[in-house]
N, C-alpha and C positions, 0 to 999 in steps of 0.2 A: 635742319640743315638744308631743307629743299629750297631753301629760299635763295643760295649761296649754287652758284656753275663753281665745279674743280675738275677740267679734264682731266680726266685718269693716266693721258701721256703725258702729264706733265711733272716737273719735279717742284716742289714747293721749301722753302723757307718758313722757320717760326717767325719770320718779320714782315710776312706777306707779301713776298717778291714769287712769282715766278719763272722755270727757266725750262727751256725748250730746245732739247739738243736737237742737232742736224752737222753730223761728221764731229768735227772740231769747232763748229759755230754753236753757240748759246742765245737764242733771244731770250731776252731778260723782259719782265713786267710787273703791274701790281697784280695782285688777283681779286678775284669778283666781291671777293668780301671787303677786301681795303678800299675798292674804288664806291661801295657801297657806303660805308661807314666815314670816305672823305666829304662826300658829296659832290655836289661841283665842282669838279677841277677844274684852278683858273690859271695853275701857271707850272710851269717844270722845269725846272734845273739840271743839266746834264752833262759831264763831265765832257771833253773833245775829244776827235779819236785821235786812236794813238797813245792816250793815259792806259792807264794799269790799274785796275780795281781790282781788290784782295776780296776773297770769301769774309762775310759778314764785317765788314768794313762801308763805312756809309760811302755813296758814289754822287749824291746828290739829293733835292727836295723836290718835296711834292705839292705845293698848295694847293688848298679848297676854299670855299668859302668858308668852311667852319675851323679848318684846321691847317696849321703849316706841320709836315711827317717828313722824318729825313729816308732817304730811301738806301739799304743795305743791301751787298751783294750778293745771291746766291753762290756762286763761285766767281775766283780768280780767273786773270784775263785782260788780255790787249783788247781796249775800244776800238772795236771795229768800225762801226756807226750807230749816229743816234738818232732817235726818230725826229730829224728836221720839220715833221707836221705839226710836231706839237710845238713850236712856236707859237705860231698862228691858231692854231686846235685842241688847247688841248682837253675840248672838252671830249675827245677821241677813246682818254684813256676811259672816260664813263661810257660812253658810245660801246666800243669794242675794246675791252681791256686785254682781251688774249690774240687778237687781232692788230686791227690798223694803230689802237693806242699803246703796243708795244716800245720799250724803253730804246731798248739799247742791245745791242750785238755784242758779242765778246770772242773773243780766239780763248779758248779753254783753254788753259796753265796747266790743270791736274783732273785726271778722270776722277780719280777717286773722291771730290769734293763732290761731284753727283751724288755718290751713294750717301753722304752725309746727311742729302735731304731728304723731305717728305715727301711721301706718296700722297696720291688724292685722301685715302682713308686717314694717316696719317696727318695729314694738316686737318682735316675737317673736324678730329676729334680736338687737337688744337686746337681749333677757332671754338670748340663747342665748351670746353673749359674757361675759354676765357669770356664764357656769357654770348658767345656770337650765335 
């Protein structure tokens, strides 16, 4: 697992999204492992603000060179804003995936869809069942 960053304040998804409260704001992303296992990201899809993404409901794709991944939401929530860099960038999300290559903002729906998620240990044994 050393091979794999899970910051410990973050809340993670069994679909390798994850989310980073602050008040009632969510940044949503992939985490280190998914942008590992895509490879080069060459292109992102991302709903507009103002949509409404549901907890574990896909919100958009992710392409690599190896792979097209739909991306699923850790919680519910008004699109705030989406990262406009990755247009142009998005080899960003590989760069800094908990950073500048950040998805998407959300206005949280439901606290309680947080506790549904994974903690760092908790996703990590996750990723480590599933061979990662």
């Amino acid at each position: 697992m050393s091979d794999y960053d899970f910051p410990r304040e973050l809340h993670y998804s069994a679909e390798d999204e994850w989310a980073r409260r602050d008040g009632d704001i969510v940044t949503i992303g992939v985490t280190d492992y998914a942008q590992q296992q895509l490879g080069d990201v060459v292109f992102v899809e991302l709903p507009e603000a103002g949509s409404q993404v549901a907890q574990g409901e896909t919100f958009g794709v992710i392409e690599s060179v190896k792979a097209v991944s739909d991306l699923y939401a850790p919680v519910s929530g008004e699109v705030l804003e989406i990262n406009g860099n990755l247009a142009d960038k998005p080899e960003l999300v590989n760069e800094s995936c908990y950073g500048e290559g950040f998805l998407l903002t959300v206005r949280l729906a439901d606290e309680g869809e947080l506790d549904a998620l994974l903690d760092a240990d908790g996703y990590a044994a996750n990723v480590e069942e599933r061979g990662g």
